[in-house]
Wavefront OBJ file of the C-alpha trace (Angstrom):
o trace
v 0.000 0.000 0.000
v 1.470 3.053 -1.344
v 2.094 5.719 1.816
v 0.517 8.983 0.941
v 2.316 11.399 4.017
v 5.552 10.372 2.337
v 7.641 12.822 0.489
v 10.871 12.342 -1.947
v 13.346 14.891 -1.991
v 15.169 14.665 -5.341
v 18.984 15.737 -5.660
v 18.332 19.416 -8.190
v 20.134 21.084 -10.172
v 21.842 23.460 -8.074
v 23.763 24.936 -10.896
v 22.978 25.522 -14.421
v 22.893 22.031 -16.475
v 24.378 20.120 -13.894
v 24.207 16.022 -14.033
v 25.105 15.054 -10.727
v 26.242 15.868 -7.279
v 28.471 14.043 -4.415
v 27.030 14.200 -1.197
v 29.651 15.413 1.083
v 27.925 15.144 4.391
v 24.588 14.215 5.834
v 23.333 16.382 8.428
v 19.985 14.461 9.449
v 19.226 11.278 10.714
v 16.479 8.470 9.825
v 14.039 9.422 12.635
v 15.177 13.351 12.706
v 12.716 15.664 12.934
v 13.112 18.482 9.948
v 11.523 21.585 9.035
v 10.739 23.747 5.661
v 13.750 25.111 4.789
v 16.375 23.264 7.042
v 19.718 22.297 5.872
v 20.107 18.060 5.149
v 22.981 17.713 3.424
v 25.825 19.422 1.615
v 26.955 18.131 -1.759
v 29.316 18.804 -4.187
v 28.871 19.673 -7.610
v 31.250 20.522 -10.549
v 31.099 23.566 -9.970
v 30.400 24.046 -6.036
v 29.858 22.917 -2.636
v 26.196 23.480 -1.767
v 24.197 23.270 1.303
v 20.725 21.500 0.712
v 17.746 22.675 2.898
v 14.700 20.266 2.664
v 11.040 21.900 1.403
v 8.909 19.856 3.719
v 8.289 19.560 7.576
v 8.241 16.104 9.084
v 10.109 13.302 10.080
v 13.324 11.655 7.941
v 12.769 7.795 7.429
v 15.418 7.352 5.082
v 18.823 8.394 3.768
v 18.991 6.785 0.229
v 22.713 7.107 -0.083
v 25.455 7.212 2.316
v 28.273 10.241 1.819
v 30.396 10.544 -0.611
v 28.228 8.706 -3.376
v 27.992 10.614 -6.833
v 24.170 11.079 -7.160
v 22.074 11.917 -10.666
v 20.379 14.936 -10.532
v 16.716 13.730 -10.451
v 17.483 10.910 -7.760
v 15.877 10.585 -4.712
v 18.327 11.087 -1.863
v 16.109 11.504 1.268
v 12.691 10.429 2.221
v 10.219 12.192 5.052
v 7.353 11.739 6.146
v 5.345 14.561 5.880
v 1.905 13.132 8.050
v 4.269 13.730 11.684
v 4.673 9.567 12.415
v 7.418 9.557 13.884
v 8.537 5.418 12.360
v 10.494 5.546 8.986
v 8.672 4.181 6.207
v 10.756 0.707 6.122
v 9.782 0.284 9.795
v 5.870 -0.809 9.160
v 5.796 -4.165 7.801
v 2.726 -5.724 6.126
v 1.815 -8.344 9.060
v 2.993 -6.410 11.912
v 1.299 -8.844 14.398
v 3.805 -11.950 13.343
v 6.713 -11.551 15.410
v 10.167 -12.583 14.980
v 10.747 -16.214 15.787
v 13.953 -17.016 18.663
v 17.244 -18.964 17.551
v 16.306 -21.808 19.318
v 12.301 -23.708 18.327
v 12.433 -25.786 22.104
v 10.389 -22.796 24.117
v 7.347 -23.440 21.631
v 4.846 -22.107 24.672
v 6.389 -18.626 23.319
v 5.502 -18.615 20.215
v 1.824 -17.351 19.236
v 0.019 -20.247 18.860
v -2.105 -21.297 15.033
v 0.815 -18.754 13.182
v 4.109 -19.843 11.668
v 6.659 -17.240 12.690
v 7.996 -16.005 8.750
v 10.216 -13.066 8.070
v 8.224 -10.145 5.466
v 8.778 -11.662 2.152
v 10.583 -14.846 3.056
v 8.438 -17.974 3.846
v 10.198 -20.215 5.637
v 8.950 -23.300 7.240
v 8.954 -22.890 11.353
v 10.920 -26.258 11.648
v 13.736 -25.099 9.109
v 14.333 -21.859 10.251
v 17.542 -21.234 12.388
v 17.572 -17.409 13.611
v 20.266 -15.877 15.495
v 19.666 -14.158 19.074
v 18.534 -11.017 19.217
v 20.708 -9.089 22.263
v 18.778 -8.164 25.293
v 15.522 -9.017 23.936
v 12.642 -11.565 26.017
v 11.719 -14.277 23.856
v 8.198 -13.030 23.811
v 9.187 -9.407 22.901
v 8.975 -8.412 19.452
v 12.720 -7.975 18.021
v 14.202 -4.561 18.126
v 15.379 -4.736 14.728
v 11.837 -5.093 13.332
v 10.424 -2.027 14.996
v 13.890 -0.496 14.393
v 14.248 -0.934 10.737
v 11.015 -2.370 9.933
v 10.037 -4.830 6.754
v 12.719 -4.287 3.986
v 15.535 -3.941 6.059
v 14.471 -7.752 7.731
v 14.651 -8.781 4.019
v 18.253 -7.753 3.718
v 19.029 -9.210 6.572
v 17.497 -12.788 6.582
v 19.137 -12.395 2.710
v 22.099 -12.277 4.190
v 21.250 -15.335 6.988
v 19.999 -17.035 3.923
v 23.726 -16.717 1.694
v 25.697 -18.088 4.628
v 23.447 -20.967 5.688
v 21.278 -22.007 8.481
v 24.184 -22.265 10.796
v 25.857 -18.787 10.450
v 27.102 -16.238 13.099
v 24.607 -13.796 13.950
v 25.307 -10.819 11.807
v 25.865 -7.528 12.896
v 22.924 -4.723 13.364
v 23.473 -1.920 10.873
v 20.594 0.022 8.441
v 21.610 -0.357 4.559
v 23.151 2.373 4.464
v 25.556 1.765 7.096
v 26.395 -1.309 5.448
v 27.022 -0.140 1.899
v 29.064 2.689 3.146
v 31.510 -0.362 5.208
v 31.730 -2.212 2.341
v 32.395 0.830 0.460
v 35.166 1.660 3.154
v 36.420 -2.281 3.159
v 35.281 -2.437 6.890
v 33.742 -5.893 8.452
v 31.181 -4.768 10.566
v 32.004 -8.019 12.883
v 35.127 -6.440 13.823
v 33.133 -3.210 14.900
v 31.325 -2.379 18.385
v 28.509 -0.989 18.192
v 27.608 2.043 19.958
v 23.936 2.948 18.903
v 21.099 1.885 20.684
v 19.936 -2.039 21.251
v 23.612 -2.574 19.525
v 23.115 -0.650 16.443
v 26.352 0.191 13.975
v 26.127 3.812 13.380
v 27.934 5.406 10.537
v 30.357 6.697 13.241
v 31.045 3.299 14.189
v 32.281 2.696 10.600
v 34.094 5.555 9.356
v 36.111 5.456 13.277
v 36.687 1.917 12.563
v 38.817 3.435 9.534
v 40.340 6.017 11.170
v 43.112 4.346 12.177
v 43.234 1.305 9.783
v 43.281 -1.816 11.614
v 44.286 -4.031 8.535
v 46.063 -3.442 5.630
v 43.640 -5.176 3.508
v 42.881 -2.209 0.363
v 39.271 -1.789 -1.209
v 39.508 -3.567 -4.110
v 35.375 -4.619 -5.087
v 33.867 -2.228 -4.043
v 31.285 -0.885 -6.150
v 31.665 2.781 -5.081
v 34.813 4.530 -4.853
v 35.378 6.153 -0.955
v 35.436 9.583 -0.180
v 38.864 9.972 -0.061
v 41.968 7.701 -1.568
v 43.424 4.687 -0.602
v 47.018 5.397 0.753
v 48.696 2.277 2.197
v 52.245 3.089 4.178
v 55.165 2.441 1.139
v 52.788 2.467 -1.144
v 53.987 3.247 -4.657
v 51.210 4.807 -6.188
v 48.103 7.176 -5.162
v 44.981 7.009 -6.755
v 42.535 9.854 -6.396
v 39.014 9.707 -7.457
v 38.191 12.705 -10.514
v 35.127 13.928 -9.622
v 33.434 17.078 -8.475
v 35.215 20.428 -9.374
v 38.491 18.501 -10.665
v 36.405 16.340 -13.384
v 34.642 19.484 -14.303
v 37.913 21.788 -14.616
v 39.803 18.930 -17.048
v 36.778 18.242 -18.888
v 36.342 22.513 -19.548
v 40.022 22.838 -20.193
v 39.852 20.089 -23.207
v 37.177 21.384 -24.526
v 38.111 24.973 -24.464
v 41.934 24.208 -25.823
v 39.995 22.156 -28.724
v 37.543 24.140 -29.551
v 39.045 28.247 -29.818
v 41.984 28.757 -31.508
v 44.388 30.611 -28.636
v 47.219 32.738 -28.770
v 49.161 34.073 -26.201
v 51.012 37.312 -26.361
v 53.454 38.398 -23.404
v 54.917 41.800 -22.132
v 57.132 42.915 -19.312
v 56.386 46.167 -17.587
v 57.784 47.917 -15.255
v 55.275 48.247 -12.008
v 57.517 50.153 -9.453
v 55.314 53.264 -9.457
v 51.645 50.531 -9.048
v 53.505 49.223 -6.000
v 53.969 52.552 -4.472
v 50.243 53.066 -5.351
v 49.266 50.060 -3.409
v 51.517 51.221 -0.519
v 49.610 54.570 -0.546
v 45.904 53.604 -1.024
v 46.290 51.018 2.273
v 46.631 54.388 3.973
v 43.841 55.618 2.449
v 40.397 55.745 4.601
v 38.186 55.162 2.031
v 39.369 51.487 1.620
v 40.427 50.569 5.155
v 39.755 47.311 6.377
v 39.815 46.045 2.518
v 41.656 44.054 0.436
v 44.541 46.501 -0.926
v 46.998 44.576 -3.187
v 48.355 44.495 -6.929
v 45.250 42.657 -8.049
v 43.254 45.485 -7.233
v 45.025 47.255 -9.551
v 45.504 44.779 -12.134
v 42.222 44.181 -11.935
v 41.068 47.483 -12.403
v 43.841 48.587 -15.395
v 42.211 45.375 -17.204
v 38.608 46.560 -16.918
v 40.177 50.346 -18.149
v 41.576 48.521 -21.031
v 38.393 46.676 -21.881
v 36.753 49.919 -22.093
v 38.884 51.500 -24.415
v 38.930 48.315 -26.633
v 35.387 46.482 -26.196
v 35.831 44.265 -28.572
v 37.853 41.996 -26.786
v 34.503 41.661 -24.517
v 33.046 38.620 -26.437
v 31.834 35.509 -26.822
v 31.841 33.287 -30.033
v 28.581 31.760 -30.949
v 28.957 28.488 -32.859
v 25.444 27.805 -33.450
v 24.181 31.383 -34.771
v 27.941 31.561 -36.181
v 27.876 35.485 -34.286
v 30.486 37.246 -32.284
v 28.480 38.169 -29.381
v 30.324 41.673 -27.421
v 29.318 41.960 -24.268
v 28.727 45.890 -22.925
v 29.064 44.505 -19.188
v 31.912 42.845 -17.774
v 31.794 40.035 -14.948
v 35.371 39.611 -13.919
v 36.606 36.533 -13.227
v 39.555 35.625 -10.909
v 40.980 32.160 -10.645
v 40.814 30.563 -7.419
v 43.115 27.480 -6.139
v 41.222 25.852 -3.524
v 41.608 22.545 -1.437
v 38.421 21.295 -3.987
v 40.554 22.656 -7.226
v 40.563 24.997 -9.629
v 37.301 27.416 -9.608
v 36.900 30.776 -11.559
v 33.928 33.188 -10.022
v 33.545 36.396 -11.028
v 32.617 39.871 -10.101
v 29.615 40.699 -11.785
v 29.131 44.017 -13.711
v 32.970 44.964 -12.119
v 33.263 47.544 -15.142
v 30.524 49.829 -12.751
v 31.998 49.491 -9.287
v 34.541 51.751 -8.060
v 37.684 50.847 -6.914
v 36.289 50.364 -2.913
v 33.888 48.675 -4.385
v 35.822 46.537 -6.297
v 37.999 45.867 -3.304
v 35.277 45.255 -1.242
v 34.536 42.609 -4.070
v 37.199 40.948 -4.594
v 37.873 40.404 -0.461
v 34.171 38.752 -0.596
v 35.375 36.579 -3.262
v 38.561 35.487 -1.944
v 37.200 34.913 1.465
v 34.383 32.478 0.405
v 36.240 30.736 -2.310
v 39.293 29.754 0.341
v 35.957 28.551 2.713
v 34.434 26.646 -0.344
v 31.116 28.432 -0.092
v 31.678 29.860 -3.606
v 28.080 29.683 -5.032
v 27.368 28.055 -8.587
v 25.074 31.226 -9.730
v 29.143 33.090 -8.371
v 30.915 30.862 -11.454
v 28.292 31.123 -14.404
v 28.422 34.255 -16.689
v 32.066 35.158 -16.716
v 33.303 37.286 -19.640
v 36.988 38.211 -19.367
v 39.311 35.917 -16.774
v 42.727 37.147 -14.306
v 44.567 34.183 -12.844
v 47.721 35.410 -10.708
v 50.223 32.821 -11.357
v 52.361 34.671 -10.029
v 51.545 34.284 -5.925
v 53.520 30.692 -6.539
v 56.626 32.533 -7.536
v 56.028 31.975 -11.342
v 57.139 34.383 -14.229
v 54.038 33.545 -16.227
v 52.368 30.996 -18.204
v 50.165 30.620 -21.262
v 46.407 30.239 -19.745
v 43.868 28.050 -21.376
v 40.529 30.087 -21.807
v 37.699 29.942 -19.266
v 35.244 28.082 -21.644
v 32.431 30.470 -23.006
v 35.443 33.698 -22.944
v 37.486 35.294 -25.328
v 40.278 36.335 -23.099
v 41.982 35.842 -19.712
v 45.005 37.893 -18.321
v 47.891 35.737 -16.354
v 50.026 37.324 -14.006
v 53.447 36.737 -13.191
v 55.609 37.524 -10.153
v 56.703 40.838 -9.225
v 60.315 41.161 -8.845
v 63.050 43.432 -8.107
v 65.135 43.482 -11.233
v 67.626 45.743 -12.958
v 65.684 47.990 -15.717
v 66.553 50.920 -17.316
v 64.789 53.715 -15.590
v 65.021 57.573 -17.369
v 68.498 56.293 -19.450
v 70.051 54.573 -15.942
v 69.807 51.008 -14.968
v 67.915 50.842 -11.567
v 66.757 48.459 -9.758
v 63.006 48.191 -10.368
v 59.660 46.154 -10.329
v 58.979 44.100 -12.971
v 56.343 41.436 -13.924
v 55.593 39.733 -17.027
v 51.870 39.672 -17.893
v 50.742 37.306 -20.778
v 47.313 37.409 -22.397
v 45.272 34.297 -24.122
v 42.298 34.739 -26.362
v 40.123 33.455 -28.563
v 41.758 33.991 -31.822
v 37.908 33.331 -34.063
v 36.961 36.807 -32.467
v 40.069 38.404 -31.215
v 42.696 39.358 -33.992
v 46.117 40.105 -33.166
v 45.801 43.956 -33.348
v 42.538 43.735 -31.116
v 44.480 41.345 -28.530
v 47.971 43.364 -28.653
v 46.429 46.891 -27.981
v 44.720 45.616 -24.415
v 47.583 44.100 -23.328
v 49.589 47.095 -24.044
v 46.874 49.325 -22.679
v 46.708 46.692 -19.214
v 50.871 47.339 -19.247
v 50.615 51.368 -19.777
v 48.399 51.688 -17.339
v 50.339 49.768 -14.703
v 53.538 51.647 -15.585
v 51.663 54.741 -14.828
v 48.523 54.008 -12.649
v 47.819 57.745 -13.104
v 46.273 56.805 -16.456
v 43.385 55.387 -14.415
v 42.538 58.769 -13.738
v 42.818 60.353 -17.520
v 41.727 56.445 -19.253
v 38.882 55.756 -16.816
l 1 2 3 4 5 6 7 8 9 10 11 12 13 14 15 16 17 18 19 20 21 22 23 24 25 26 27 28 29 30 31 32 33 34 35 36 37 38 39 40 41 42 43 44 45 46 47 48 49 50 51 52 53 54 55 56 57 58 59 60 61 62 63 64 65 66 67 68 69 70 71 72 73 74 75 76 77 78 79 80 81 82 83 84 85 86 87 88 89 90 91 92 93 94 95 96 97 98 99 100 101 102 103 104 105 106 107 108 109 110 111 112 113 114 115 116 117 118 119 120 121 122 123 124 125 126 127 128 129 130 131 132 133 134 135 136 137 138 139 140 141 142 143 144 145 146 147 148 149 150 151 152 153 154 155 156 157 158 159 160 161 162 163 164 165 166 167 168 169 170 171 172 173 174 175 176 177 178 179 180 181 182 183 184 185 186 187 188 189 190 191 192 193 194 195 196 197 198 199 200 201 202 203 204 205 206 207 208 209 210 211 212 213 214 215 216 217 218 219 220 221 222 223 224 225 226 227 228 229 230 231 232 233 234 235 236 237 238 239 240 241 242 243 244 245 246 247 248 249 250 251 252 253 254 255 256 257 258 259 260 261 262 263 264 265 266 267 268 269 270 271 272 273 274 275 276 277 278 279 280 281 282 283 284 285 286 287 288 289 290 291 292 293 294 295 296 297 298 299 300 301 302 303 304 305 306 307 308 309 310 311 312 313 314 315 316 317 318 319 320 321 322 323 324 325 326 327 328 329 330 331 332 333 334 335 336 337 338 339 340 341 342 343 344 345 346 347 348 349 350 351 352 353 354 355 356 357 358 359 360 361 362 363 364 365 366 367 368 369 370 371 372 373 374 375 376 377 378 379 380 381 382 383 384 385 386 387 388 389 390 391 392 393 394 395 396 397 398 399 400 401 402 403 404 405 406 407 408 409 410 411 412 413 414 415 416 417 418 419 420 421 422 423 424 425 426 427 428 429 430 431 432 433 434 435 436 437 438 439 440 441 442 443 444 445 446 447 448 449 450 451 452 453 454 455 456 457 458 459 460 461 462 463 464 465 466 467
């Protein structure tokens, strides 16, 4: 009988055309109480880490997948029950009034008396069936495990009785999930002790069990890869999962080296006089307490160069074959993170001042190094800055955010010898090299903002006369 009061919450599409999702952490509980709006889970996508709140008030009665399973987008991943039982769906079995027959058949005064005692969905004869104690439990008391899990978790369980024969151990108490997520893990919940209630396995139980490892036995069947890589002591080789932001970032890069044409030009300017600048406007009262550095005024010299040559604004239309110019410009900045690589961007940065756009670019900083970057944060980029040049690099030749016709790399800023007004002094320097899309950017278009970029950071006063 189908249960009305019973609500499936479907992994969505947090970002735009995303397939799936890997659920980092559950934050509810079969038997939880939740409300409209509360947070359940966070998952990862390929773009983000996102926090899930459930639409329904009620009470959880199941987790469909333990963490760190990739999920469809579409899948169920939770189920509540939205008429305020408190018992999880599993936990009301068709004939409730049979109960669970004892391990041993002698005491037949306790059994109920014209019934044969059968497991939900597996007839066995009373005179064949072996069951294995239940802990704590009066022979006349119903089993906790059927009031705990209810009918389909019995099913897996006498399943399990059933592959190992009449005469098997009794098998430890754990919920599906639990048990997918130690096989997952290469854990044998015999080894584990229990610490949930009437000797439950919790998914604590499991994941401290592999803490410290107690065997070096590696996961070698298992049908999901774990949450995090195998790494045996010696070993000679690593293997990490590619999934989440990582799948998405090689996946974007191919495509985006394969599809646009790029070429990468390069200059070296002198930036002594943008360093003082940055010295001067950390002084300044108008942007204390934000995020004063070079970038700032990278940043900004690249959105002064955009205006004077908006062509390089664009996007490259395959299917209307149309070079599309953009009149706004969402900056993004490339962000390393502990997830990988993620590019969000400033939107509309060519209309904030330069507090604002400080204020900005701290906000962005801050939440990508949390990984609370946002999907919506990532979609809609137009022009790209990654500072390669924070690792102590020269520069590089960047590969295109996909969807953009040009992104700026930055190299280290050093003290080097230059000539400065017909002496050789020591100076500043950094070498800035600029990709684009060479369908829609020529090489005029392409070398007149990078030379406007390197003017302007030779002599920051131009942001004054250029702005």
């Amino acid at each position: 009988m189908t249960d009305t009061s019973l609500r499936e919450f479907k992994m969505p599409d947090v970002g735009e055309g995303l397939t799936e999702a890997e659920i980092l952490k559950w934050y509810v509980q079969p038997g939880d109480t939740v409300t409209d709006g509360q947070i359940v889970c966070e998952v990862e996508t390929a773009k983000a880490a996102v926090e899930l709140p459930i639409p329904y008030d009620g009470v959880v009665r199941a987790l469909h997948f333990p963490e760190g399973a990739t999920v469809d987008v579409g899948t169920s991943i939770i189920a509540v029950d939205v008429g305020g039982g408190a018992v999880p769906v599993e936990e009301t079995p068709p004939a409730k009034e049979e109960p669970q027959p004892q391990p041993k058949p002698e005491p037949a005064a306790k059994k109920p008396e014209g019934r044969k005692p059968v497991l939900v969905g597996y007839g066995v004869a009373e005179s064949s069936t072996k069951r294995r104690p239940r802990k704590g439990v009066p022979a006349a008391a119903p089993p906790p495990e059927e009031t705990l899990y209810g009918a389909s978790v019995l099913q897996s369980i006498q399943g399990e009785l059933n592959g190992h024969g009449g005469g098997a151990q009794p098998r430890p108490l754990a919920k599906p999930p639990v048990r997918k997520l130690a096989k997952d893990l290469g854990v044998d919940l015999a080894t584990i002790t229990p610490s949930g209630p009437d000797g439950i396995i919790t998914r604590e139980d499991v994941h401290a069990a592999v803490a410290p490892p107690k065997a070096p036995e590696p996961v070698v069947e298992a049908p999901a890869a774990p949450a995090v890589s195998y790494e045996a002591e010696g070993a000679r080789e690593t293997r990490i999962p590619v999934k989440g932001v990582r799948k998405a970032t090689a996946a974007a890069m191919v495509g985006s080296a394969f599809t646009a044409p790029h070429v990468t030009e390069f200059v070296t300017v002198d930036v002594t006089r943008t360093m003082k600048l940055v010295e001067e406007l950390k002084q300044d009262k108008e942007l204390a307490g934000l995020r004063v550095n070079p970038l700032l005024l990278i940043a900004k010299a690249l959105l002064v160069a955009i205006k004077r040559n908006p062509e390089i604004n664009a996007s490259w239309d395959e299917a209307a074959q149309e070079i599309v110019v953009k009149h706004y410009v969402n900056l993004g900045i490339a962000a390393a993170t502990p997830r990988g690589l993620i590019v969000p961007n400033i939107k509309d940065a060519h209309a904030k001042t330069l507090p604002q756009l400080a204020e900005s670019l701290g906000e962005l900083v801050s939440t990508a190094k949390e990984g609370r970057t946002s999907p919506a944060a990532m979609q809609g980029g137009t022009v790209t800055i990654t500072n390669v040049g924070v690792f102590g690099i020269d520069t590089g030749t960047p590969i295109l955010n996909p969807g953009e016709s040009a992104i700026l790399a930055v190299g280290a800023i050093r003290l080097q010898p230059w000539v400065h007004k017909g002496k050789v002094k020591p100076r500043q320097v950094t070498t800035l090299a600029l990709s684009f899309d060479h369908r829609l950017v020529d090489g005029e278009l392409g070398s007149k903002a990078l030379a406007d970029v390197a003017a302007i950071l030779e002599q920051p006063k131009r942001l004054i006369t250029w702005g």
